[in-house]
N, CA, C and O atoms as a GROMACS GRO file, in nm:
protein
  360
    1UNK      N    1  -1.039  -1.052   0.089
    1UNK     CA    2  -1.036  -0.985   0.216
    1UNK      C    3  -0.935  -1.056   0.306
    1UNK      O    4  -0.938  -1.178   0.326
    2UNK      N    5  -0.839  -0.967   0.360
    2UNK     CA    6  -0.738  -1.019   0.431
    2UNK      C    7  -0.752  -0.971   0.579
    2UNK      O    8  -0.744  -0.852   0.609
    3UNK      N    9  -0.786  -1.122   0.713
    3UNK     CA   10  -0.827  -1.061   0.814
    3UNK      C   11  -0.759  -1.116   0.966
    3UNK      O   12  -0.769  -1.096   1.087
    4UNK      N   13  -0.663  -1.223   0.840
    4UNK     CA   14  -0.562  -1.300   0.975
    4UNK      C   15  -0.444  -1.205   1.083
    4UNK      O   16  -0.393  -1.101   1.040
    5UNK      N   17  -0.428  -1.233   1.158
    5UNK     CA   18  -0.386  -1.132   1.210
    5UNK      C   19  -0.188  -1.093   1.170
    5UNK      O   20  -0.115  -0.993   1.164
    6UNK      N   21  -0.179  -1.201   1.155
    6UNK     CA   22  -0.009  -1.254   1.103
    6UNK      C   23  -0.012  -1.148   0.957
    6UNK      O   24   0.072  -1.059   0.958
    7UNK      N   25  -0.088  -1.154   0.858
    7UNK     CA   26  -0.114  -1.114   0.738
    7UNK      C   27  -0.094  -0.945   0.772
    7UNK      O   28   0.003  -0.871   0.751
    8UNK      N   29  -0.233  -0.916   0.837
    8UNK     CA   30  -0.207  -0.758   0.842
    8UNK      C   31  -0.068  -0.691   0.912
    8UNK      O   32  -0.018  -0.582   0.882
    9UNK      N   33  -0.015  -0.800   1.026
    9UNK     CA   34   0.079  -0.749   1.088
    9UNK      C   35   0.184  -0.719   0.984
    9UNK      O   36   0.234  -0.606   0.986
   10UNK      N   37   0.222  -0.804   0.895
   10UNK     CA   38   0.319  -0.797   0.764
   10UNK      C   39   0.301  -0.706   0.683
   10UNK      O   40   0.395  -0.648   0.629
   11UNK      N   41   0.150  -0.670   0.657
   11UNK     CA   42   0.153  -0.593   0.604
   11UNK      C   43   0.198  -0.411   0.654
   11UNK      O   44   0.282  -0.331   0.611
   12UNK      N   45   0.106  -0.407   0.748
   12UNK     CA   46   0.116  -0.293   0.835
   12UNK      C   47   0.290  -0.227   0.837
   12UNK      O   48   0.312  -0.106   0.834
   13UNK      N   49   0.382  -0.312   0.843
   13UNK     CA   50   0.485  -0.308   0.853
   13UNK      C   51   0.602  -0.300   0.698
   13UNK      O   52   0.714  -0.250   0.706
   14UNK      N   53   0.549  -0.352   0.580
   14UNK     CA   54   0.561  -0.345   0.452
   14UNK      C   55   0.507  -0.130   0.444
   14UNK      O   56   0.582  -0.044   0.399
   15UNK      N   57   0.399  -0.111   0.487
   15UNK     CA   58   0.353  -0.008   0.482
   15UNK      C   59   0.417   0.092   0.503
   15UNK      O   60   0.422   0.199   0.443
   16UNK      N   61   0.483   0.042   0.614
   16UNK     CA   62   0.535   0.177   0.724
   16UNK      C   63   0.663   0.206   0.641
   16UNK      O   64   0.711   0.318   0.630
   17UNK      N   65   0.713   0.097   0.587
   17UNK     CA   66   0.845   0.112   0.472
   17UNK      C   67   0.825   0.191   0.305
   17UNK      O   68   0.904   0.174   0.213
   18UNK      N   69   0.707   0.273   0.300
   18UNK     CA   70   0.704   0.332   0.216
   18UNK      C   71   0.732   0.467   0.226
   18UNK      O   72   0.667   0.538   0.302
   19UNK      N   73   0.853   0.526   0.136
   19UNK     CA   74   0.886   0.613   0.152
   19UNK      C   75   0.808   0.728   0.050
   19UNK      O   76   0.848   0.765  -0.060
   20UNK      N   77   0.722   0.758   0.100
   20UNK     CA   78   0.651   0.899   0.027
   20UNK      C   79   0.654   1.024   0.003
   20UNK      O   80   0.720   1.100   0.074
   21UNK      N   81   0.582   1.066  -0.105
   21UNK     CA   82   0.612   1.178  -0.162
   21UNK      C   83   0.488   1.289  -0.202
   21UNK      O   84   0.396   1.266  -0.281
   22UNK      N   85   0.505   1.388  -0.144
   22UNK     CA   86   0.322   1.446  -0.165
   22UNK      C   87   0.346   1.495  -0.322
   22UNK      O   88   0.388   1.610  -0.339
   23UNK      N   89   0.322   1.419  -0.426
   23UNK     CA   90   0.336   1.456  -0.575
   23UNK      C   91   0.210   1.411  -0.680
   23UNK      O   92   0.156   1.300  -0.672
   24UNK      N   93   0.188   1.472  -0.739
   24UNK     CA   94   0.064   1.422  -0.815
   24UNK      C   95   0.194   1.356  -0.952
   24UNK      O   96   0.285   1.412  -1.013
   25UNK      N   97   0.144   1.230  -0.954
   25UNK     CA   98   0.215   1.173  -1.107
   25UNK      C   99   0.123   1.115  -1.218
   25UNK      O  100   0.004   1.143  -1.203
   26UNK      N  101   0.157   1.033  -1.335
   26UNK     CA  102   0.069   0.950  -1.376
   26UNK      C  103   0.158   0.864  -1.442
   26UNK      O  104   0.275   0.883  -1.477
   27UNK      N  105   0.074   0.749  -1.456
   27UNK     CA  106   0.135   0.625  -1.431
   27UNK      C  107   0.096   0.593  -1.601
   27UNK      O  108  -0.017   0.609  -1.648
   28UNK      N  109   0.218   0.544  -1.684
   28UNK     CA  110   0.208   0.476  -1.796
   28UNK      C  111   0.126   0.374  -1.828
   28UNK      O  112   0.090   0.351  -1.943
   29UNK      N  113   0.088   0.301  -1.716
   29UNK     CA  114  -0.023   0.156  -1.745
   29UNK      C  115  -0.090   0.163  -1.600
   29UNK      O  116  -0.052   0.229  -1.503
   30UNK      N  117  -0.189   0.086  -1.609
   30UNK     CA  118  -0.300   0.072  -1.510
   30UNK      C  119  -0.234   0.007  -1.452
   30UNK      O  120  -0.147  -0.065  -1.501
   31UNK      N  121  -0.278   0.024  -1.260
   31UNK     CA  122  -0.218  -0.055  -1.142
   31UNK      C  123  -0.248  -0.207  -1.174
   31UNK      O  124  -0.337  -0.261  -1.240
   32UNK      N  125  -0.128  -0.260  -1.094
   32UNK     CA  126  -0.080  -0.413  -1.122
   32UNK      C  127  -0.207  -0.509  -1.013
   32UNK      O  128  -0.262  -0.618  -1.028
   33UNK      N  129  -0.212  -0.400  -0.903
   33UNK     CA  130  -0.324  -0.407  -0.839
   33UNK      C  131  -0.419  -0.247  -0.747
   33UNK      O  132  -0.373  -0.133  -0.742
   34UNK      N  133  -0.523  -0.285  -0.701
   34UNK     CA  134  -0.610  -0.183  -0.639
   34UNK      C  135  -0.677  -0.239  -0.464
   34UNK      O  136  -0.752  -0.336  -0.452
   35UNK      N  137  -0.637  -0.165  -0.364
   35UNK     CA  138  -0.619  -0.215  -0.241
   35UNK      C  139  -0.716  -0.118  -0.158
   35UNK      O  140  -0.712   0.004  -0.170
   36UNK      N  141  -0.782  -0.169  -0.094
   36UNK     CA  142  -0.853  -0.066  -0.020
   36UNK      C  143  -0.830  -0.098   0.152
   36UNK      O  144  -0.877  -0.209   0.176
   37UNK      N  145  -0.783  -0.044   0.254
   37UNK     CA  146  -0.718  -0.082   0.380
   37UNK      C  147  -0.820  -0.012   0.454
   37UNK      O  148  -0.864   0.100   0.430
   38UNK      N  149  -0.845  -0.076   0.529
   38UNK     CA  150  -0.950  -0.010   0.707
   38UNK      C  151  -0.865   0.048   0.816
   38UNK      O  152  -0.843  -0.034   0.905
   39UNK      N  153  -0.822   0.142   0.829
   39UNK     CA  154  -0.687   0.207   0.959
   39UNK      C  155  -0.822   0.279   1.068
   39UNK      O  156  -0.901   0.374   1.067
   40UNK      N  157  -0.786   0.175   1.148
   40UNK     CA  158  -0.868   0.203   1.339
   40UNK      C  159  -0.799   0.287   1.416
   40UNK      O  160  -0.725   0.220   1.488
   41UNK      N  161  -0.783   0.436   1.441
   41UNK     CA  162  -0.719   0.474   1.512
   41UNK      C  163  -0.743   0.476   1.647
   41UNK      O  164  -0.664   0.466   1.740
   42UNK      N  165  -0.858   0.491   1.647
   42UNK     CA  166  -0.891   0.511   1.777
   42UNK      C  167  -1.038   0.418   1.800
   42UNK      O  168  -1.129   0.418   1.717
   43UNK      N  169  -1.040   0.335   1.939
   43UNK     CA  170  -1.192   0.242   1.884
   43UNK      C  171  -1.322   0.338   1.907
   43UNK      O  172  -1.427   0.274   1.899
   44UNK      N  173  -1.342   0.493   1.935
   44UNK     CA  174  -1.439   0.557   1.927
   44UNK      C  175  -1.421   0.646   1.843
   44UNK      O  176  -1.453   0.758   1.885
   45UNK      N  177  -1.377   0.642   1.725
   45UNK     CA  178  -1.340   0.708   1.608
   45UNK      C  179  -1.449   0.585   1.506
   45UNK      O  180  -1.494   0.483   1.558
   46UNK      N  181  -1.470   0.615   1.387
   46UNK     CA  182  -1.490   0.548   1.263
   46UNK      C  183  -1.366   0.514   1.203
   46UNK      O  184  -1.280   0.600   1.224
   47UNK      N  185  -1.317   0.381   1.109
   47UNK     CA  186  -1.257   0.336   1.044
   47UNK      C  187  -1.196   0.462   0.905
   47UNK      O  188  -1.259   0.535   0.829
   48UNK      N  189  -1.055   0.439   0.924
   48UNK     CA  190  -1.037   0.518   0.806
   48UNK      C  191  -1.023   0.487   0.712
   48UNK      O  192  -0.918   0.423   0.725
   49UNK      N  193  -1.066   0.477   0.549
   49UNK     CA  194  -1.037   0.391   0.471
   49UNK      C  195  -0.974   0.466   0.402
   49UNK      O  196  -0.984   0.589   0.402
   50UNK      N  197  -0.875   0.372   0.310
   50UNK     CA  198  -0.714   0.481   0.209
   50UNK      C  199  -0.752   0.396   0.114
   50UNK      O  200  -0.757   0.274   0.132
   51UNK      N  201  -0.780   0.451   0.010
   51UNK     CA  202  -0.736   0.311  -0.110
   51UNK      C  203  -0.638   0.380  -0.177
   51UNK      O  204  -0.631   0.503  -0.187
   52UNK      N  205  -0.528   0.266  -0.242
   52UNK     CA  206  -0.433   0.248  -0.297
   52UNK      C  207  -0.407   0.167  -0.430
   52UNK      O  208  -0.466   0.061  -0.444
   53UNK      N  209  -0.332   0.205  -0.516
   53UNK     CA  210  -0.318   0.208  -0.632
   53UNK      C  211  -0.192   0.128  -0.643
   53UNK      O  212  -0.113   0.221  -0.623
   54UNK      N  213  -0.116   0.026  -0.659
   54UNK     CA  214  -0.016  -0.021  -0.659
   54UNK      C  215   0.074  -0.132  -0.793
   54UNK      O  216   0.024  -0.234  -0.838
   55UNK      N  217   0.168  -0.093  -0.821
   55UNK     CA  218   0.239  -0.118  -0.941
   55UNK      C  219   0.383  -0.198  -0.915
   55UNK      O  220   0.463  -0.160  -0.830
   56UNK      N  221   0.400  -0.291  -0.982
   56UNK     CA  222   0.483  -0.362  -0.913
   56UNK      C  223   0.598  -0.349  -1.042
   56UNK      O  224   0.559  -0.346  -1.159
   57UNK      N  225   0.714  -0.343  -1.013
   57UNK     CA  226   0.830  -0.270  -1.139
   57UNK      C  227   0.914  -0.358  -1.166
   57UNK      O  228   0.901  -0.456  -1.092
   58UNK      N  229   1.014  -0.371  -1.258
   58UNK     CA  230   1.060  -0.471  -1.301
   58UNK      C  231   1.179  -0.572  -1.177
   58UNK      O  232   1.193  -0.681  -1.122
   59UNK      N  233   1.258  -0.388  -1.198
   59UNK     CA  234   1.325  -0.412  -1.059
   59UNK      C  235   1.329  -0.471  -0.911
   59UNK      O  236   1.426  -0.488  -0.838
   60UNK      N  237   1.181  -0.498  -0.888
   60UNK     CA  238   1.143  -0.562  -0.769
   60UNK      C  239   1.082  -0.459  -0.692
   60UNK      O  240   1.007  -0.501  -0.604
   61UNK      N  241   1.093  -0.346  -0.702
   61UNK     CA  242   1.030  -0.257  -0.594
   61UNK      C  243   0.881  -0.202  -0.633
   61UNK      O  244   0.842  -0.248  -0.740
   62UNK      N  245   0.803  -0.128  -0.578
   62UNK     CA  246   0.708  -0.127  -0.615
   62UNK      C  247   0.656   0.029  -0.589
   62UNK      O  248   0.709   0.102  -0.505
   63UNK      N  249   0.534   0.071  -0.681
   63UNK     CA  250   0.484   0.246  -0.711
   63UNK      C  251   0.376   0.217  -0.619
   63UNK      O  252   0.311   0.113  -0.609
   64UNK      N  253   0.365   0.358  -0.532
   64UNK     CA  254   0.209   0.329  -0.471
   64UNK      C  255   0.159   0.458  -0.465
   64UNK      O  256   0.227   0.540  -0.404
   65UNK      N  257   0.030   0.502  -0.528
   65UNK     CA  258  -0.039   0.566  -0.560
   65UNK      C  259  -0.162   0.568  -0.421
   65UNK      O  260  -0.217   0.465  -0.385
   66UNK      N  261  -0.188   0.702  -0.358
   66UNK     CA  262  -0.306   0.662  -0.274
   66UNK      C  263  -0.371   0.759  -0.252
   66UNK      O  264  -0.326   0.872  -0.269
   67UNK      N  265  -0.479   0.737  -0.215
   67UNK     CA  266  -0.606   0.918  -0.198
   67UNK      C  267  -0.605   0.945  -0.061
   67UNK      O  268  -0.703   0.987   0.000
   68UNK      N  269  -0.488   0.919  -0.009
   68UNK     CA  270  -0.422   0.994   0.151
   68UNK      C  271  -0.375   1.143   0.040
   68UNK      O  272  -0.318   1.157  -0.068
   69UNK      N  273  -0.443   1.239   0.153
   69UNK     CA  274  -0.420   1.372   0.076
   69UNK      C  275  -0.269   1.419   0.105
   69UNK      O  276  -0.218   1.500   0.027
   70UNK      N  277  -0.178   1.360   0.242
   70UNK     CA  278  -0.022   1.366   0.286
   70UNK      C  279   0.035   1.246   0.228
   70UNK      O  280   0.155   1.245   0.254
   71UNK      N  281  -0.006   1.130   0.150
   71UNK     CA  282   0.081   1.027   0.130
   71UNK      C  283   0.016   0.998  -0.017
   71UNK      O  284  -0.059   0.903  -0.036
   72UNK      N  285   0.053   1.089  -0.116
   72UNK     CA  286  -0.017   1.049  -0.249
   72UNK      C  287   0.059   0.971  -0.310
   72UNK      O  288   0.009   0.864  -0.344
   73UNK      N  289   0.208   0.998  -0.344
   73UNK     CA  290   0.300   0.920  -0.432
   73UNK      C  291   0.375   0.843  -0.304
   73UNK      O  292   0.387   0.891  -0.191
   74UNK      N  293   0.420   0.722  -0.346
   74UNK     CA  294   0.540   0.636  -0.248
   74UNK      C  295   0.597   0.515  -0.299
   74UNK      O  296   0.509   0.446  -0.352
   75UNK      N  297   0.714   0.462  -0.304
   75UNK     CA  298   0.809   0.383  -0.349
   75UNK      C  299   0.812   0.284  -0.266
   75UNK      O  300   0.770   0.337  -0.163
   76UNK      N  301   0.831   0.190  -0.246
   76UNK     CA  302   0.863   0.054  -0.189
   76UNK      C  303   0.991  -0.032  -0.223
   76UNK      O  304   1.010  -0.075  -0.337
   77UNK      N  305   1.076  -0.056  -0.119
   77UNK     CA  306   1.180  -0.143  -0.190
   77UNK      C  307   1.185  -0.292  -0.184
   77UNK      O  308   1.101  -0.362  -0.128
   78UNK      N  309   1.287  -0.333  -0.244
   78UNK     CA  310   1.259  -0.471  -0.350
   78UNK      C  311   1.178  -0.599  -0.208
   78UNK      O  312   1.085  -0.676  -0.236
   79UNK      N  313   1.240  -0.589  -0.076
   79UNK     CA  314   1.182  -0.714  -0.003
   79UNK      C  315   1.053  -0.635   0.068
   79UNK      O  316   0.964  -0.714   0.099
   80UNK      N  317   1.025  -0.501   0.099
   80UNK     CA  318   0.856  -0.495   0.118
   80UNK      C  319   0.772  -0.505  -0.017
   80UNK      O  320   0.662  -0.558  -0.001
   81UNK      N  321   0.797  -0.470  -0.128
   81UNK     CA  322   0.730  -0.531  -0.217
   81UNK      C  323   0.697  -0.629  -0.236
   81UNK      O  324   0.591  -0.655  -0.292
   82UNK      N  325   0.789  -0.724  -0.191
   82UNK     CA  326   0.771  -0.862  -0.190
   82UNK      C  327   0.654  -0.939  -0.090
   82UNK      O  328   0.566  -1.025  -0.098
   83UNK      N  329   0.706  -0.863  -0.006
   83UNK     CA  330   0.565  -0.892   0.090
   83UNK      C  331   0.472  -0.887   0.033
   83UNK      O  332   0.416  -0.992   0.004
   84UNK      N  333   0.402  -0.730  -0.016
   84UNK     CA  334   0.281  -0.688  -0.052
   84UNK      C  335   0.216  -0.809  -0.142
   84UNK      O  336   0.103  -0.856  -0.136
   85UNK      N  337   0.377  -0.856  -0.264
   85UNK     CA  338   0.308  -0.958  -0.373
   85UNK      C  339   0.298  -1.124  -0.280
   85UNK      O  340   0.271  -1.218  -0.356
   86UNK      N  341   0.314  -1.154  -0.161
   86UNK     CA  342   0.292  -1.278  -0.093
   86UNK      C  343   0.147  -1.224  -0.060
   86UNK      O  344   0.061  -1.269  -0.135
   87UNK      N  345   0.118  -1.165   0.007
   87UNK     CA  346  -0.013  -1.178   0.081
   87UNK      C  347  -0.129  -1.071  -0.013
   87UNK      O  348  -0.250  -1.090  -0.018
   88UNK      N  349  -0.071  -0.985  -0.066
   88UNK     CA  350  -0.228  -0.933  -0.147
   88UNK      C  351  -0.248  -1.022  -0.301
   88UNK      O  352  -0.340  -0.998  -0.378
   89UNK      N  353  -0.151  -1.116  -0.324
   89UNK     CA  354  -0.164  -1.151  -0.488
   89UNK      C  355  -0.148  -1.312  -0.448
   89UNK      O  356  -0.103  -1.394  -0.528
   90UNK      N  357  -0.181  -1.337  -0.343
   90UNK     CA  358  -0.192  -1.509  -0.318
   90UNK      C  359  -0.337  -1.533  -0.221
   90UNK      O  360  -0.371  -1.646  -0.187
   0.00000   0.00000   0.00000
């Protein structure tokens, strides 16, 4: 569980750099990892939760798979991936 505030800010921002695609695909091997995120929109709203499916490629960039019904398929390039692998895989 990641709850520092430095952490999510990096992340949040790794996020926003995914360029998506509303596509149903399937993926040759099981995710490299499995992420589940809390998005607060509003503080008298309930928490939204997205989980995500994420694959990290040879090339450095990374596949992200998610059960956002507008953000199913999305790509990541080589230094926000990098992020994702500092703070969700350390």
């Amino acid at each position: 569980m990641i709850t520092d505030n430095e952490s999510i800010e990096l992340l949040s921002e790794a996020f926003k750099k995914i360029k998506w695609d509303n596509r149903m695909v399937k993926m040759a091997r099981k995710p490299d990892l499995n992420a589940t995120l809390f998005y607060t929109f509003d503080e008298n709203m309930p928490e939204r939760i997205v989980e995500y499916e994420i694959w990290f490629n040879e090339n450095g960039t990374a596949t992200i798979i998610s059960n956002n019904e507008n953000k199913s398929y999305g790509e990541l390039d080589n230094e926000s991936a990098k992020t994702l692998i500092n703070i969700l895989l350390k």
